[in-house]
N, C-alpha and C positions, 0 to 999 in steps of 0.2 A: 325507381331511384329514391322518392320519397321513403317509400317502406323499407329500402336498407337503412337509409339514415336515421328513421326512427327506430329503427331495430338495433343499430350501433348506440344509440345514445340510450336506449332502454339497457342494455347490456350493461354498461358503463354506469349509468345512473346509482344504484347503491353505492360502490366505489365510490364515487363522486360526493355524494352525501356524508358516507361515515367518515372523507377526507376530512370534512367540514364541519366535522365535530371536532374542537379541541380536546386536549386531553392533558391533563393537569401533571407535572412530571418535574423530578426534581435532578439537580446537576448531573447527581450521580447517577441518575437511570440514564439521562441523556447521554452519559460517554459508554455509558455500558452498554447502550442497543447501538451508538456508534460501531465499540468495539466488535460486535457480534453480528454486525448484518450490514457493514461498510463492504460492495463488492472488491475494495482496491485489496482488502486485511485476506480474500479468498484465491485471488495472484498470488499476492507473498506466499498463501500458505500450500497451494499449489507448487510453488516453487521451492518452497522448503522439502517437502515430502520427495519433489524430484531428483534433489540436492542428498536428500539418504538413501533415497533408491541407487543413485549413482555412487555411494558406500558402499552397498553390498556390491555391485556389482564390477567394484575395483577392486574386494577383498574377494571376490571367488575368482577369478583370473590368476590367483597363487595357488590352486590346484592343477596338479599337471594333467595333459590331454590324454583321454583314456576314449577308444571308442571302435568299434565293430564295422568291418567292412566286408563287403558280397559283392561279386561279379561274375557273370557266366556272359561268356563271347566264340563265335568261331571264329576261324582267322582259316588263311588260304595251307597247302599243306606243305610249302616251299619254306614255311616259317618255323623256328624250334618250337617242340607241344611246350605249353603254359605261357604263352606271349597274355599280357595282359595290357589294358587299356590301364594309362598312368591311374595311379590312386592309392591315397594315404595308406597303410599295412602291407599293402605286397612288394618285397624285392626285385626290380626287375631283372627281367634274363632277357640275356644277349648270347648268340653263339652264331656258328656257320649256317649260312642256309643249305636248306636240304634239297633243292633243285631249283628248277628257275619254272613248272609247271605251275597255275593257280587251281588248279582243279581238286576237286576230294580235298575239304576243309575239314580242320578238327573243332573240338571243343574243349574249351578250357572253364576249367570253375574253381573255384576258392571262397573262403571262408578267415577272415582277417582277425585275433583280438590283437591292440596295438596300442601303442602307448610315448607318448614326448615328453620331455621337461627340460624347459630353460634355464639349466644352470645360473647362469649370469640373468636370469630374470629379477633375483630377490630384489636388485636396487630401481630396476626399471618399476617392479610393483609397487614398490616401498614408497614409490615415487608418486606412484600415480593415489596410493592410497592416500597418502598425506594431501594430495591433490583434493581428493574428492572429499576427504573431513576440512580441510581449507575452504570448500567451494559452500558445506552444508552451513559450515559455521557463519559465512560472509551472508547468506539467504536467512539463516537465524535473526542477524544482526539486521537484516535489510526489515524485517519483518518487525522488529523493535520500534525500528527507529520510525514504520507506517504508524506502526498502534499509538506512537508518542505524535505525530502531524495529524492525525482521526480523532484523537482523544481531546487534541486542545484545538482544533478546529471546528469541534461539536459544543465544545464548551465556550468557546469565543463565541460564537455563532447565540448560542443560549443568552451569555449577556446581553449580546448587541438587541434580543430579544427584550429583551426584561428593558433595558432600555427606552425600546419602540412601546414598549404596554405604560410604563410611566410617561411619554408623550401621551397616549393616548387619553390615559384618567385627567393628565392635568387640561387638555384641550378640552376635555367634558366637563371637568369643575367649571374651566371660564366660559362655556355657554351656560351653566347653569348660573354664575354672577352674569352674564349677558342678560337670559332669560328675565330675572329678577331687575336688573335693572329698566330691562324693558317696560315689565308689567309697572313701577314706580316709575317713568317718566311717561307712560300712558296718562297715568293717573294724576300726575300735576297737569301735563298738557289738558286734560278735559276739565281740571278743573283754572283754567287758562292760567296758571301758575307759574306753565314753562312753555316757550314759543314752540310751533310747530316742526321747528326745525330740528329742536332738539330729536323731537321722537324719529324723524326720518334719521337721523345721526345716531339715534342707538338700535334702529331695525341695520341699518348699514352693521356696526358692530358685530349684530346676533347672525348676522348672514357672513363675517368674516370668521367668525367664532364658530360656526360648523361648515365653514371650510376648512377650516385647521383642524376640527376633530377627520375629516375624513381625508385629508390627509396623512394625518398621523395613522389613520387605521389600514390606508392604504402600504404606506411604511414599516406598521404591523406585520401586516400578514405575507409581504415583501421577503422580509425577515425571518416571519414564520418558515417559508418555504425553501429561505438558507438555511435554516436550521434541521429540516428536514431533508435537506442534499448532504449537508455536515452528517447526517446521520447514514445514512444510505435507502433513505426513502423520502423523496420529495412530497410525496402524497401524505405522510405525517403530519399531522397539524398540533403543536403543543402546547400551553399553557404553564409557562415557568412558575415555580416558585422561586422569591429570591432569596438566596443561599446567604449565608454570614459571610465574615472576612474571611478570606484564603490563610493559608499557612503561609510558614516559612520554606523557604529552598530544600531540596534536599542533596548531600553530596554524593554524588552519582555522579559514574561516567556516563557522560552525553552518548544514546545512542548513534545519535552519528556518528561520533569519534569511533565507538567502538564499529561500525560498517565500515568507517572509513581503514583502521586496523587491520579487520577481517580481509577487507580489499587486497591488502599491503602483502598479509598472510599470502594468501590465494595465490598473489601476482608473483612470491618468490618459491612457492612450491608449481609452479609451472615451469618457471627457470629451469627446478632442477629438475623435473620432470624434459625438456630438451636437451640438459648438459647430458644425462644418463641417455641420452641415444648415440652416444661416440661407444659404449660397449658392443662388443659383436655379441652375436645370437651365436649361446654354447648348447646343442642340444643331446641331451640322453634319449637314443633311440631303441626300442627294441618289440619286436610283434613275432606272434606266434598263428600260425595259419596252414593249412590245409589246401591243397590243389588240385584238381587230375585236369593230366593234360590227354588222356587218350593212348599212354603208352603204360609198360606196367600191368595191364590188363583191366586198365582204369573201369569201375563200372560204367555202363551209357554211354562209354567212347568217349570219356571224358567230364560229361554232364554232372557225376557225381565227385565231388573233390572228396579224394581219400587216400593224397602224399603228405603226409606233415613235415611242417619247416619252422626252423625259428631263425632269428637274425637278434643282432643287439648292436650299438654300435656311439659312436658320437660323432656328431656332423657341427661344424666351426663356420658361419656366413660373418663377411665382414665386407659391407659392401663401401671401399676403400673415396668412391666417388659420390657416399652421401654425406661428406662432409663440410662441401660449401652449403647445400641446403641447411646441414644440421646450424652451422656457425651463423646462418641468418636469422633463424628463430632463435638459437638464445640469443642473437642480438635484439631480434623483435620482441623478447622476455623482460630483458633488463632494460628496453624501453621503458616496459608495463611497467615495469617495477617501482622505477623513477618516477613515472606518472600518479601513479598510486600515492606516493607519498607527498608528493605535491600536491595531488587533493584532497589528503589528508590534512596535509598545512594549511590549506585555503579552508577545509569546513571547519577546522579548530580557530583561523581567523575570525571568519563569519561567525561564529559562536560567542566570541567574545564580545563582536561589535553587538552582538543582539545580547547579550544581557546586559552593557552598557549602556545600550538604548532604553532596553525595559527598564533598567534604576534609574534614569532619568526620567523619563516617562513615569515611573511612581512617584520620584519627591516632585514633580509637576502638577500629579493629578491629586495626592495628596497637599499640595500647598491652596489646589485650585476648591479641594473638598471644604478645608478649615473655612476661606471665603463665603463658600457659599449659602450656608446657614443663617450669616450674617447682611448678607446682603434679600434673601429671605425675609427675614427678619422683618427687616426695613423696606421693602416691598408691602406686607404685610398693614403695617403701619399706616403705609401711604395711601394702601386703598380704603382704609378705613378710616381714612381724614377725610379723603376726598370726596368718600362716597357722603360721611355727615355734613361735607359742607355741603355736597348739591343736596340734599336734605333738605335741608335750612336755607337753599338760594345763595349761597354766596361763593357758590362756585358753580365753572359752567360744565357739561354734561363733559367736552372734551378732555378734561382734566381728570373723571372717572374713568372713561374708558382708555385713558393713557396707563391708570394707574392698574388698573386692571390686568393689561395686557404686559406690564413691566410685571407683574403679580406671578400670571401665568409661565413666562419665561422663566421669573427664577424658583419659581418650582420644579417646571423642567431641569434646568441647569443642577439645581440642588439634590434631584433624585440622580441624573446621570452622572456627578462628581463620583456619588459617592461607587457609583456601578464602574464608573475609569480608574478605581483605586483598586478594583478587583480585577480588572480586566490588565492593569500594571502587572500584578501578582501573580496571573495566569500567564503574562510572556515572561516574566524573569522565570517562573516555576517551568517554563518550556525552553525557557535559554539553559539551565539548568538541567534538566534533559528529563523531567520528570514531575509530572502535576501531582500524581500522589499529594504530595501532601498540602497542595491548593486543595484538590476537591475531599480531604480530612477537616481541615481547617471551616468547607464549606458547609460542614454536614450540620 
């Protein structure tokens, strides 16, 4: 059991390793290996393909039925010669029986070319074709509107990245002001400058100060590994650069909108695809074939067909009792149809509430951006008051590492503002129905 398990993880092992090499990668590569190797973009496109297969396969149903029949049977000798077992091209015969004996059977054979056409089919077809360009275009639009939720869910995922790596740096600047200040209250303590306590109060510090780095790194690679599911490989390990400001909006129909359309389309060429079954089937009939029934001096007593026959004719089904079922499916149509457009209504809602959320969400993250430079600033300042007065003794060691750690926070704060003013700009450009031109903007 041992030796499977080390053979499972030796297996595994490279894998596991080049996971754990980052790889350095910028927005636009990120939605692009999204786009191209997300398994959900290989459905859709499955589905599209099936969606034109099922075009052709509505537009060749408008050629009429052409096709070759063969039969050879004995039958008892009490029956007229050429009885045949029902099937498509041969006319049947009926006539008197020729005794009531079974004994001494004949042979019958035939040779069928034949041929139908559904008059009254052009609107039944017409119907279903518009059906199935209705159904390809709705899987186009479905297919849109994935690449538009893969594309800004790779690239959300990427910031929220860039993000976690700015926690990270900034938790590693304040052990290294930890560190430093460590080493300088070492060194007043031994020279009894500063009581002992102090120095156990800045090891406390430098021992919280990489716990926060390895938190933050834990949060990294958290992250990391969203960003690599956003893509359609968890095992991706990436290393962001970080991109400029986004663009502006672009005016595009919102793929939803247009799936939800398509929908709309779909659900009323099905209607008419049930209204058009209250027509009766009109068909053109006509087959030309060959038969020996064994009489005539048929060769082989039959075995060889060599009477020729043709028939032509039109046959009218109108089956008068399928019209409560027909009347329930276009009821059950114009249900869809209704439905369709009410979910139509509701994604056009929801679209709206979410770009009014995202512009609120920008003048928020942008008012919180302008702050935070300034409150930086002033951070800044404070730790290098603090730190000259414990210097000089005239401040105690608490006051630096307060100010320190107010330090570190608003450099976090101050890198993430500015990363919430992109990530604003990435939902309105998705409320919008189109990041184009965020990830232009970001290049």
């Amino acid at each position: 059991m041992k030796r499977i398990v080390l053979a499972i993880a030796l297996l595994f092992a490279p894998s596991v390793a080049s996971a754990a090499e980052p790889r350095a990668m910028t927005l636009d590569e990120v939605v692009t290996t999204a786009l191209a190797r997300h398994p959900r973009l290989r459905v859709t496109g499955a589905d599209e393909a099936a969606a034109k297969a099922r075009v052709t396969e509505a537009e060749s149903n408008r050629l009429p039925d052409i096709g070759v029949s063969v039969e050879i049977n004995r039958s008892s000798s009490n029956t007229i010669p050429g009885a045949f077992v029902p099937i498509i091209g041969f006319a049947p015969i009926a006539g008197p029986t020729r005794g009531r004996s079974l004994e001494a059977g004949t042979w019958q054979s035939g040779a069928s070319l034949w041929a139908s056409w559904d008059v009254l089919s052009f609107s039944r077809q017409a119907a279903a074709i518009d059906l199935a360009l209705a159904t390809e275009k709705e899987a186009a639009a479905v297919t849109a509107a994935q690449k538009l939720d893969i594309a800004y869910r790779a690239a959300d995922a990427y910031l929220l990245l860039l993000e976690a790596e700015t926690a990270v740096r900034a938790a590693k600047a304040n052990v290294d002001r930890a560190q430093t200040l460590a080493t300088v209250t070492k060194s007043l303590v031994d020279q009894s400058l500063r009581p002992g306590a102090d120095a156990a109060r800045v090891e406390a510090e430098l021992a919280n100060a990489g716990t926060l780095v390895a938190r933050a790194e834990q949060a990294r690679d958290m992250r990391r590994v969203a960003l690599g599911e956003a893509m359609g490989d968890p095992t991706l390990a990436v290393t962001p650069r970080e991109p400029e400001a986004g663009g502006a909006r672009a005016a595009v129909v919102h793929p939803e909108i247009a799936r939800s359309e398509a929908a709309i389309v779909r659900a009323e060429e099905a209607r008419k695809v049930v209204n058009v079954e209250y027509l009766p089937r009109l068909d053109l009939v006509a087959a030309l074939w060959m038969r020996g029934s064994g009489i005539f001096d048929s060769p082989a007593n039959g075995l060889v067909a060599d009477v020729p026959n043709w028939l032509g004719g039109v046959t009218l089904t109108w089956s008068l009792f399928d019209f409560p079922s027909i009347r329930a499916r276009a009821k059950v149509a114009s249900a869809a149809t209704r439905a369709a457009v009410a979910r139509r209504d509701e994604v056009a809602l929801s679209i709206a509430s979410q770009l009014a959320t995202a512009e609120a969400g920008l003048k928020g993250a942008q008012a919180i951006a302008q702050q935070t430079p300034k409150t930086l600033a002033s951070a800044k300042a404070a730790e290098e008051q603090a730190a000259a007065r414990f210097k000089t003794g005239l401040a105690p060691v608490v006051d630096l590492a307060d100010a320190q750690r107010l330090l570190t926070q608003a450099e976090i704060d101050d890198a993430v503002a500015r990363l919430e003013v992109k990530r604003a700009l990435l939902s309105i450009a998705r409320a919008s129905g189109d990041i184009g031109p965020f990830l232009h903007g970001a290049r």
